[in-house]
TORKOLBA-901796 format. One record per residue (C-alpha): y, z, x; residue in one letter; residue number from 1. Coordinates in Angstrom, 1 decimal. Layout:
((Y,Z,X),a,NUM)
...
This chain:
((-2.4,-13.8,-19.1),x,1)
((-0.9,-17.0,-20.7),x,2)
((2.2,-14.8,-22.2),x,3)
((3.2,-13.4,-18.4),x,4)
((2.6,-17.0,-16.7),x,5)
((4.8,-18.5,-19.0),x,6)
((7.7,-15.7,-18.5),x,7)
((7.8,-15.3,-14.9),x,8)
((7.3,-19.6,-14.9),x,9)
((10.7,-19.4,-17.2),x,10)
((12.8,-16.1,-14.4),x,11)
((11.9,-18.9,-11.6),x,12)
((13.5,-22.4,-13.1),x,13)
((16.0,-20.3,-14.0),x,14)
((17.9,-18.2,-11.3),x,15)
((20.9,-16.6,-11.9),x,16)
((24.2,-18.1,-10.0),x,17)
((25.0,-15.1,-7.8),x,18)
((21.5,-14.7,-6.6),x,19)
((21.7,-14.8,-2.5),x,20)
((18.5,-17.6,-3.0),x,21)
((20.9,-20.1,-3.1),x,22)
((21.9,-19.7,0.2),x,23)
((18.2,-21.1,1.4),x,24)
((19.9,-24.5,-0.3),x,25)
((19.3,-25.8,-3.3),x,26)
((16.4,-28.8,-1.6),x,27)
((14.5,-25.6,-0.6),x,28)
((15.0,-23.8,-4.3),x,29)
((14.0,-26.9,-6.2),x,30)
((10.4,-26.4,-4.6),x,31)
((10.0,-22.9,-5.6),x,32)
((7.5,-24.3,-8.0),x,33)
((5.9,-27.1,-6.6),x,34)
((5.4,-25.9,-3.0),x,35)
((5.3,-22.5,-3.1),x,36)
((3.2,-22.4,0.6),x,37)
((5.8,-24.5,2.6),x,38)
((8.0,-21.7,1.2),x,39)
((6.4,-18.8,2.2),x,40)
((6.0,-20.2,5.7),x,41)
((9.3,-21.2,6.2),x,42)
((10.4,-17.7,4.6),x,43)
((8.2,-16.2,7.5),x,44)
((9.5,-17.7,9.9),x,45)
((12.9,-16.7,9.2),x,46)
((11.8,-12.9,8.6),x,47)
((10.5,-12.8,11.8),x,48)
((13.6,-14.4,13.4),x,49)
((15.6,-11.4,12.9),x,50)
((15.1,-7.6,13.1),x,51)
((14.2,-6.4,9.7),x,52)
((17.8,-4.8,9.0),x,53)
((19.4,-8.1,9.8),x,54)
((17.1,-10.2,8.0),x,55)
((19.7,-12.5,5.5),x,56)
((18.7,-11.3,2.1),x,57)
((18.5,-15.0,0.9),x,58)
((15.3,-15.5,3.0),x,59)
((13.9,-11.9,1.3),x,60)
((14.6,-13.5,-1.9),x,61)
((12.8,-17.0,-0.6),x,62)
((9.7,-15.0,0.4),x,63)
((9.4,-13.1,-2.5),x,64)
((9.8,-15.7,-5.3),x,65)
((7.3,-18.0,-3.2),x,66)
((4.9,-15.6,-3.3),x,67)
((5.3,-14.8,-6.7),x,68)
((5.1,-18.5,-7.3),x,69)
((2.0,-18.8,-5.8),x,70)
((0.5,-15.6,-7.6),x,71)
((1.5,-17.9,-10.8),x,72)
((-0.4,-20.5,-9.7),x,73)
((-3.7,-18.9,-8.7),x,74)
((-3.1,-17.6,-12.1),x,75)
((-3.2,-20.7,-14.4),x,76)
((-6.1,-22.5,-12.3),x,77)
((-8.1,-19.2,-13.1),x,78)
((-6.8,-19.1,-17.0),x,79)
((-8.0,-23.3,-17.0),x,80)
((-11.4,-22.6,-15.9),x,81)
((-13.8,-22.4,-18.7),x,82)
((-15.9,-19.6,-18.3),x,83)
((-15.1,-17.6,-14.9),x,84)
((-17.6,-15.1,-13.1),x,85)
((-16.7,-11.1,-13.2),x,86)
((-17.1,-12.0,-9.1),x,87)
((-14.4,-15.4,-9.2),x,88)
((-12.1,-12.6,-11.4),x,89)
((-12.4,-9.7,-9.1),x,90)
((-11.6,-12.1,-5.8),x,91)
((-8.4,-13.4,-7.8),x,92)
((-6.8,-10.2,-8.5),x,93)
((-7.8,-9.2,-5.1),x,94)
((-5.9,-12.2,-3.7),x,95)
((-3.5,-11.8,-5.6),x,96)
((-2.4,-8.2,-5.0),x,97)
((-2.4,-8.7,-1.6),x,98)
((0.0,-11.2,-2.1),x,99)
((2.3,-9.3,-3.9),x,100)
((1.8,-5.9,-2.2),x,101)
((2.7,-7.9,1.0),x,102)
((5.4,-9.2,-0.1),x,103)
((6.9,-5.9,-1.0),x,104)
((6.3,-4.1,2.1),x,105)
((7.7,-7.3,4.3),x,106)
((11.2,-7.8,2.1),x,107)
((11.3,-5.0,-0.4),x,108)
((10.8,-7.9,-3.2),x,109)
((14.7,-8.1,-3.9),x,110)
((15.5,-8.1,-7.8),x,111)
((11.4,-8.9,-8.3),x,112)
((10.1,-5.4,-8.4),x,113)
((9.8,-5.5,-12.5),x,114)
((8.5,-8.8,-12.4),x,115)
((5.7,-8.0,-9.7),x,116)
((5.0,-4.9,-11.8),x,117)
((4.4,-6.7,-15.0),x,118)
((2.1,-9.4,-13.2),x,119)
((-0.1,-6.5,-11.7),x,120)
((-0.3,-4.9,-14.8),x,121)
((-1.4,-7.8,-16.6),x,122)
((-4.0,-8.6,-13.8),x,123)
((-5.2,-5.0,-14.4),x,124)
((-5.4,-5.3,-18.5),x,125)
((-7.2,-8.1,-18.5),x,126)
((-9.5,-6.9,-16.0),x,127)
((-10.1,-4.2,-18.4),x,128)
((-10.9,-7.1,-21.3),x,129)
((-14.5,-7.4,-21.0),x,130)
((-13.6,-10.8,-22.8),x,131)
((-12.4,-12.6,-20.5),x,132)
((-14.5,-13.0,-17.6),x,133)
((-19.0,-13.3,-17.9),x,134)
((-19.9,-10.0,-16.7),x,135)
((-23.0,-9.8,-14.5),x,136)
((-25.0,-6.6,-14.1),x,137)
((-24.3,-4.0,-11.1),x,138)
((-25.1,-1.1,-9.9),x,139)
((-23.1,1.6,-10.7),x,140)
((-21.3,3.0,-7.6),x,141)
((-21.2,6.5,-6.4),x,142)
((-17.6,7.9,-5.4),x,143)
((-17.5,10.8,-3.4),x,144)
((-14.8,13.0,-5.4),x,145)
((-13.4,15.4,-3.4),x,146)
((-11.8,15.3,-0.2),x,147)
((-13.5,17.5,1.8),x,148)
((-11.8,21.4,2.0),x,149)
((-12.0,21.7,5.9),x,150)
((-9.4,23.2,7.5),x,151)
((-7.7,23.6,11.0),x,152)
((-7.5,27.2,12.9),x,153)
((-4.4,28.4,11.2),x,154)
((-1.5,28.9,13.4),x,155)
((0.0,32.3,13.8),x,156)
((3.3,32.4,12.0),x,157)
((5.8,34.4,14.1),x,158)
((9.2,33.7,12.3),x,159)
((8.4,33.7,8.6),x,160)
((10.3,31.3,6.3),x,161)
((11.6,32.9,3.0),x,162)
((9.8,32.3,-0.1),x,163)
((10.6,33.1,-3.6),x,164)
((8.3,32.9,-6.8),x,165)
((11.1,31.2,-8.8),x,166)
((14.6,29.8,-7.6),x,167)
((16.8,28.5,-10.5),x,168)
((19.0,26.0,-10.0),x,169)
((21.9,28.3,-9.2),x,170)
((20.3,30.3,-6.9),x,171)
((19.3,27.8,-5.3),x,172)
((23.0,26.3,-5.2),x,173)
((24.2,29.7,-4.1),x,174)
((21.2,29.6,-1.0),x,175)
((22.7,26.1,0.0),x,176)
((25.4,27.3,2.0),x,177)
((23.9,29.9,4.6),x,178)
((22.1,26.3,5.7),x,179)
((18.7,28.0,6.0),x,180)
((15.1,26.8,5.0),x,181)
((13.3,28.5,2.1),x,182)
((10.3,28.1,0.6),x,183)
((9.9,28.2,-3.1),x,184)
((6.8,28.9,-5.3),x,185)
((5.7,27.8,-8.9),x,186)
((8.5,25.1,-8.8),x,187)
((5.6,22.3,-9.0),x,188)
((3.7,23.6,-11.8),x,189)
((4.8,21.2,-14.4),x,190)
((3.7,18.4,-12.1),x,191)
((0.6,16.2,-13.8),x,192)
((-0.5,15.5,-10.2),x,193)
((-1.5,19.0,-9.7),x,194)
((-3.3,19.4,-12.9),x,195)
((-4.2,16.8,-15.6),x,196)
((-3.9,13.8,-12.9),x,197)
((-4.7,15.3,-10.0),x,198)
((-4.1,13.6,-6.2),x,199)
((-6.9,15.2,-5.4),x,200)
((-9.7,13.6,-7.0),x,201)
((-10.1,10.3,-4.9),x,202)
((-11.1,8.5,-8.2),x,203)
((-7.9,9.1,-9.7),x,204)
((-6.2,7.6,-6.5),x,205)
((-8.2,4.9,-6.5),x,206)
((-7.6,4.4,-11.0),x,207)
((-4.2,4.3,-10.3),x,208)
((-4.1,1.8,-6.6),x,209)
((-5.9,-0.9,-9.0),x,210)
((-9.7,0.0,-7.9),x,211)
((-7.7,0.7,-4.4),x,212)
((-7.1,-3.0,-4.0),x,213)
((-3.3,-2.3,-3.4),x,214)
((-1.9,-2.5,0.5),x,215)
((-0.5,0.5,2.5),x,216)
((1.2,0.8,5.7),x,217)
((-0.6,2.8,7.8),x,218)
((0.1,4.5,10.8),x,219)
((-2.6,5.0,13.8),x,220)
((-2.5,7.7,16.1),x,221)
((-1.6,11.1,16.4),x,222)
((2.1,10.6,16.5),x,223)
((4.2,7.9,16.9),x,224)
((5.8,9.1,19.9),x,225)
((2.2,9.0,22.1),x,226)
((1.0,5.5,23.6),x,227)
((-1.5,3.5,22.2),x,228)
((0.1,4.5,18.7),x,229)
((0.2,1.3,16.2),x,230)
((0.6,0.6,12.5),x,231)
((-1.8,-1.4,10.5),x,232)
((-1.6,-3.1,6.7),x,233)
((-4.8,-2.1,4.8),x,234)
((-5.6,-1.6,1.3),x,235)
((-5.5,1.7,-0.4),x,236)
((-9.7,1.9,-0.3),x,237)
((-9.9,1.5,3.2),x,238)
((-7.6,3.8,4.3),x,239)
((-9.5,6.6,1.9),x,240)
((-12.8,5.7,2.9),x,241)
((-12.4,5.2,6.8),x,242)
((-9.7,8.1,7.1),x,243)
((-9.8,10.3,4.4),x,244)
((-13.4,10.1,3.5),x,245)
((-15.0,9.7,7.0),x,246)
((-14.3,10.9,10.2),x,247)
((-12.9,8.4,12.4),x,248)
((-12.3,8.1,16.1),x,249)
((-8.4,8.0,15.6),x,250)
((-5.7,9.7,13.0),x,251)
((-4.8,7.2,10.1),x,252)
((-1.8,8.4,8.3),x,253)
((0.3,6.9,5.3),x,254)
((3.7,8.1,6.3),x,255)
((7.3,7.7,5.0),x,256)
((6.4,5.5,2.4),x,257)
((8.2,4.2,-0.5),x,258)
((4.6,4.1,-2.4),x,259)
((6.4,5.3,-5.7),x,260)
((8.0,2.6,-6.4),x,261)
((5.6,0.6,-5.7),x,262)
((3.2,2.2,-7.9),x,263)
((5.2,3.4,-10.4),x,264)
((2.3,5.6,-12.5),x,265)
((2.1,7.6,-9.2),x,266)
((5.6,8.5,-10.2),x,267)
((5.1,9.3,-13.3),x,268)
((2.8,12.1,-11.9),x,269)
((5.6,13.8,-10.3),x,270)
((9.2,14.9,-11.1),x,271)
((12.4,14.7,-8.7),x,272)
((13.2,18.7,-8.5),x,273)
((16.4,19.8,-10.1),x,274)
((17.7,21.3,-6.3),x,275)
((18.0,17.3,-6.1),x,276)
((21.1,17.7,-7.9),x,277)
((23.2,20.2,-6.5),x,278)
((26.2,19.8,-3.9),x,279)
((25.2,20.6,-0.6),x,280)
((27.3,21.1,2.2),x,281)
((27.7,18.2,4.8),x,282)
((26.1,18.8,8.4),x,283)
((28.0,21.7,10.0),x,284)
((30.9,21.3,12.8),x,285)
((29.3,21.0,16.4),x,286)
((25.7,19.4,15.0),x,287)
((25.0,16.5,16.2),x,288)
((25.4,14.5,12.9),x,289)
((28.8,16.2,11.6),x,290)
((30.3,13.0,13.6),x,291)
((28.6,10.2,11.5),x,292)
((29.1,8.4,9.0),x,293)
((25.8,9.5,6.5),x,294)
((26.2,6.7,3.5),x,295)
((25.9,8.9,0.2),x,296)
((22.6,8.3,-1.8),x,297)
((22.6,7.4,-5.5),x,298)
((19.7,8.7,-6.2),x,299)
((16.9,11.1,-4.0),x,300)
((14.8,9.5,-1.5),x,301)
((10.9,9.5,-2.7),x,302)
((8.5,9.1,0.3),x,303)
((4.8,9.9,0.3),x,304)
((3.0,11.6,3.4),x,305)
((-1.3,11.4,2.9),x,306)
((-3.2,11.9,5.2),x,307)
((-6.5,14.1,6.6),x,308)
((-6.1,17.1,8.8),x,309)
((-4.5,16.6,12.6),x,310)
((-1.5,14.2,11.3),x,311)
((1.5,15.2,13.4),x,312)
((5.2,14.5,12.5),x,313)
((6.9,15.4,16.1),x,314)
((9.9,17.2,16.6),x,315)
((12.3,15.1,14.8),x,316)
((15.6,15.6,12.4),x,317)
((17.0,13.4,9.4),x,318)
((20.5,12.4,8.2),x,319)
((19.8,13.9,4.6),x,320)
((18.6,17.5,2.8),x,321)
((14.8,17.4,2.3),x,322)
((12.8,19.4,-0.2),x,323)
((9.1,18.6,0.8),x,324)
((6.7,19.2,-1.8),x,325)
((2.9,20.0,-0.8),x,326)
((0.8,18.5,-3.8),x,327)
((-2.7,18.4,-1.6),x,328)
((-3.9,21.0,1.2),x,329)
((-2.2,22.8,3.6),x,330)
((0.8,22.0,6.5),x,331)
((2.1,23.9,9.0),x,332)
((5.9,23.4,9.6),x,333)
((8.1,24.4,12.2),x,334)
((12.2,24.4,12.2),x,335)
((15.2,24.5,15.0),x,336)
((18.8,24.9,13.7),x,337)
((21.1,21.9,15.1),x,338)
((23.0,24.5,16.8),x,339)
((19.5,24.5,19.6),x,340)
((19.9,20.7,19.7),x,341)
((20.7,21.2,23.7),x,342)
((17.4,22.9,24.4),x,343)
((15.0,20.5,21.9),x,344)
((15.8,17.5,24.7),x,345)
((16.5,15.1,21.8),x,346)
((15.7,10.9,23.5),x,347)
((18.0,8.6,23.5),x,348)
((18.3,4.2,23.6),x,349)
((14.4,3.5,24.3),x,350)
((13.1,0.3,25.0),x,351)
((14.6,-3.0,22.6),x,352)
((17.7,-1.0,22.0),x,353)
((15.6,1.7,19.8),x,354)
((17.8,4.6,19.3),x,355)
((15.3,7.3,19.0),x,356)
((17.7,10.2,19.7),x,357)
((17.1,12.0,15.7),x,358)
((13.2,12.7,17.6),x,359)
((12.4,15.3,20.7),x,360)
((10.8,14.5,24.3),x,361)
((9.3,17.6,22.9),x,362)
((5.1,17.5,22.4),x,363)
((5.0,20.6,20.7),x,364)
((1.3,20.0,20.2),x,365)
((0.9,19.7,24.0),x,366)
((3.3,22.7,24.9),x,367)
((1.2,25.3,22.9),x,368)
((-2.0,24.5,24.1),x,369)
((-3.6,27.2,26.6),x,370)
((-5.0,24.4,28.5),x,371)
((-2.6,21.8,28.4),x,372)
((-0.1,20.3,31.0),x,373)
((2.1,23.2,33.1),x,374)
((3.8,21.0,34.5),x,375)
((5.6,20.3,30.9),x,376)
((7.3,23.8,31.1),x,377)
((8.7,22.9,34.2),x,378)
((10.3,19.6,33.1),x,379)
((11.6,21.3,29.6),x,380)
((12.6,24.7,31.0),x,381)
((15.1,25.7,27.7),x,382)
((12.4,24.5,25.1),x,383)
((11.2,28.3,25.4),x,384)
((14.6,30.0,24.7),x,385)
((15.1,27.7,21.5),x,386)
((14.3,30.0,18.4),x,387)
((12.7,28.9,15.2),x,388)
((11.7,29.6,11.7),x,389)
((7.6,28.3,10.6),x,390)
((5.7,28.7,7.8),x,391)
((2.2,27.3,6.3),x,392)
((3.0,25.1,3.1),x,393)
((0.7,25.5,0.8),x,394)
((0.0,23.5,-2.7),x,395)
((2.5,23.8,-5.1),x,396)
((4.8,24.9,-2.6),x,397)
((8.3,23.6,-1.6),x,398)
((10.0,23.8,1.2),x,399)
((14.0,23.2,2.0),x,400)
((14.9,21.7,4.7),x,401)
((18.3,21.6,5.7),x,402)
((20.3,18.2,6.7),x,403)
((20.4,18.0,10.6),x,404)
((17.6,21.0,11.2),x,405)
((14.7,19.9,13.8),x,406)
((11.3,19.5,12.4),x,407)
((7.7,19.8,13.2),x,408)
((4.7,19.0,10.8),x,409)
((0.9,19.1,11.3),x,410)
((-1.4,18.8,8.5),x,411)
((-3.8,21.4,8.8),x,412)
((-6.1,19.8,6.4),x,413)
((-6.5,16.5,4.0),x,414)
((-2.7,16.6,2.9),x,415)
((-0.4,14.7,0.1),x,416)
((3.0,16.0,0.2),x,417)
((6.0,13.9,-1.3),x,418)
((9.4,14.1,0.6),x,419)
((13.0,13.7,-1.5),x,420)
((16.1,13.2,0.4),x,421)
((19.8,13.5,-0.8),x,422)
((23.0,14.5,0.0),x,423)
């Protein structure tokens, strides 16, 4: 580890002149090294004083190079010691994962992400080095390796979505403008997470989250619309075991995550499909988002969804085409045009100024149960005139979703799909 400590050491006494850590003023830089605690405190504070999309990117920057300073220095005490336990090892790259992972969930490590990849890497080869730590016997652990096959009732479908075996690339392009959902078949089958490296083996999961030591954001509840709904940092191993493994008394769902690029051999597993890069059309005139500005993406969106069965996405829409990928289980999906925006009853400025009007008042969960509340037919009176198209998505399956169209998703059971927006 002595090559890594001595590089990242070298990228810290020696930042560039346009990097926005100068702003924290140059006192504060000078102690990157020395002091990296009193940095990530102050660096807190400041993250906190803000909300997190007007959060000066100096104080990102701040956060993330004091962390990574102090990942350094946990680093050399542990290469100085003599002869270190297997125990003392395992507690250091647990400590010092966390650090890191936190970091990049809390600023998005700014300019760091290489860096932070190369030191977990490192952590993970030598921990691989049966050299450099005295091993002590164990017992060898038993991991259950399959996520169990339940599934939910499945819904009746009553307006199919169309689904082809095989779209090319110009079909595809020539689909985009009718603005309609379609499913497509056999477009995943190249995919290594389907097949030699599969997502569904927890094992493999937990091989490529560094023995699951690495933190997720995870969402608990049903939806994030009910009360009582909450998020929680945890690391990749407890949200398989306790949520995924188990059966707990509440839904734990890792949701809209960026967990590619922070893991980037999970990416490798997968491929950005080609529909990514065709021109589609912008949100049609008299949809609610043909009047905004939508900034243009540079590249497609990558987010994970993994959860077990019962995660619910509610009625929502998004500024950007979607083509969600199902990888692991089963989903069922439902879709409104924009042009039945009037009878979804989008919601509007919530509480602390969050706009929430992109999600419905709609609980389409509620609404369809035989038993549930009346009195919510009576309060949303044109939710039953609003058409739609729904569909089951199973693995290996894609689905296009259409810039601006309403969605609803319910895992039906344990479920790894991978979301890519672009426009």
């Amino acid at each position: 580890m002595d090559s890594i400590i001595t590089t990242v050491l070298a990228s810290l006494r020696s930042l560039d002149l346009d990097d926005p850590i100068h702003q924290c003023g140059a006192s504060v830089v000078e102690l990157l090294v020395a002091r990296p605690d009193d940095l990530i405190r102050l660096a807190h504070d400041k993250l906190h004083t803000y909300p997190f999309k007007d959060v000066p990117i100096c104080w990102r920057r701040l956060y993330t190079d004091a962390s990574i300073s102090k990942a350094i220095l946990i680093m050399e005490l542990h290469s100085q010691a003599r002869r270190p336990n297997v125990d003392d090892f395992h507690d250091l790259q647990t400590d010092i994962v966390r650090l890191l992972d936190m970091t990049i969930i809390m600023t998005g490590a700014p300019r760091r992400r290489d860096i932070i990849e190369e030191i977990i890497s490192a952590l993970q080869s030598s921990g691989d080095n049966s050299e450099c730590v005295e091993e002590r016997p164990s017992k060898p652990q038993r991991v259950n390796d399959a996520f169990s096959t339940d599934t939910l009732p499945l819904p009746k479908i009553h307006q199919p979505i169309s689904k082809c075996f095989r779209l090319s690339m110009s079909d595809f392009q020539a689909h985009l403008p009718t603005a309609t959902p379609i499913i497509t078949r056999y477009a995943l089958e190249h995919w290594p997470a389907l097949d030699e490296r599969p997502w569904k083996r927890p094992s493999y999961l937990l091989k490529k989250t560094f023995g699951g030591r690495r933190l997720v954001p995870v969402e608990i509840g049903r939806s994030y619309t009910d009360e009582g709904w909450g998020q929680s940092i945890i690391t990749f191993k407890e949200f398989l075991e306790h949520y995924l493994l188990a059966k707990p008394d509440k839904v734990g769902y890792l949701a809209q995550h960026d967990l590619f690029s922070q893991v980037p051999s999970l990416r490798n597993d997968i491929c950005i499909p080609d529909y990514c890069y065709t021109n589609p059309p912008k949100p049609a005139k008299g949809t609610p988002l043909a009047k905004q500005d939508i900034a243009q993406l540079e590249e497609p969106l990558l987010n994970a969804w993994f959860g077990p069965a019962g995660t619910i996405s509610p009625l929502h829409t998004d500024p950007y085409h979607n083509i969600l990928c199902q990888v692991v289980g089963k989903k069922y999906v439902r879709l409104y045009s924009p042009y039945k925006t009037d009878k979804l009853y989008p919601r509007g400025i919530e509480e602390g100024g969050v706009d929430m009007s992109n999600t419905s008042q709609i609980d389409i969960t509620a609404m369809e149960d035989p038993n549930g509340d009346r009195s919510l037919h009576v309060k949303f009176p044109l939710f039953r005139e609003a058409e739609y198209f729904d569909c089951i998505l199973d693995e290996g399956e894609c689905l296009y979703i259409p810039v601006g169209w309403w969605h609803y998703v319910r895992s039906l059971s344990v479920s790894f799909s991978v979301s890519f927006w672009w426009n």
